[in-house]
Each structure stands twice: as C-alpha cells, then as structure tokens.
N, C-alpha and C positions, 0 to 999 in steps of 0.2 A: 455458420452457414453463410456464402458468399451470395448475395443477392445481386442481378444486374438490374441498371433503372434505365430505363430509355428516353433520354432528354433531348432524343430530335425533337425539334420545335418549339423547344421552349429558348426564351428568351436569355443572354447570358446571366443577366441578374436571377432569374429565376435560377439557372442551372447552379450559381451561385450560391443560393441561399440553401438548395440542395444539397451541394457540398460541407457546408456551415452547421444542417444540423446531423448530416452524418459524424458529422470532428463531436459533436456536441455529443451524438449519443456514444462513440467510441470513446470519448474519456467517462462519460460515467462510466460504462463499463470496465474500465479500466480504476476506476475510484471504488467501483464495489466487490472486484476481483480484488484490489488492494487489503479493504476490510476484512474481506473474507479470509486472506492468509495472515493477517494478523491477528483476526481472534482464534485461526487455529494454532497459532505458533507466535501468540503475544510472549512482550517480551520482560522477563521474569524482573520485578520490581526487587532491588539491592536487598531494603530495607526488609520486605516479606522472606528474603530468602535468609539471612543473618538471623531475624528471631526465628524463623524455624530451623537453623543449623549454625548457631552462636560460633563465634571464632574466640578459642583462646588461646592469647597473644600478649607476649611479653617483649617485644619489638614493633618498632614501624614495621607496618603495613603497608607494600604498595597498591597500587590503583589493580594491579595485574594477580596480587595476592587473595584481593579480596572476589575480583570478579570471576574466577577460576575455580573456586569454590563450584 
C-alpha cells in the first residue's frame, strides 16, 4: 500500500529524517521478505542430501556431479 505524507512545513532536516526512516522500514521489509523465501525454498545442505541418497562412485567426482544429484 502506497501511503502519501504531507511535509509542507516541516523543516528540511525534519523532512529528512522522514525519509531515513522510511529507507529504514523498506529494508526491513525487504530483510524479512528475504527470510521468508528462504525458509520456504532453503537451500538443501550437501551433506544432509548424500546420507539420505549416498553416491556410489568409483571415479572422481566433480563439484557439478555431486551437486546435480
């Protein structure tokens, strides 16, 4: 929701600090939009995924062999 604020009259400093804590609440926002898509689409730990789907392998392994899985 787009809010307007009406800063006739107020002082540039004031109008200022307005600004300041709007940035302040849009990055939370933005830091808890962040959390929120990561705990629905965290991302899948190497080692939990190996012991629950072991790889058997009798060659090197690349970085792309393992992670593809």
């Amino acid at each position: 929701m787009i809010q307007t604020i009406n800063v006739s009259g107020l002082k540039p400093e004031q109008v200022e600090q307005i600004k300041l804590i709007i940035d302040a609440f849009n990055a939370k926002n933005k830091l808890e939009q962040l959390a929120i898509e990561r705990i629905d689409n965290p991302t899948p730990d190497i080692i939990n995924t190996l012991t629950e789907n072991p790889i058997k392998v009798n060659a090197f392994l690349t970085r792309e062999d393992i992670y593809d899985r």
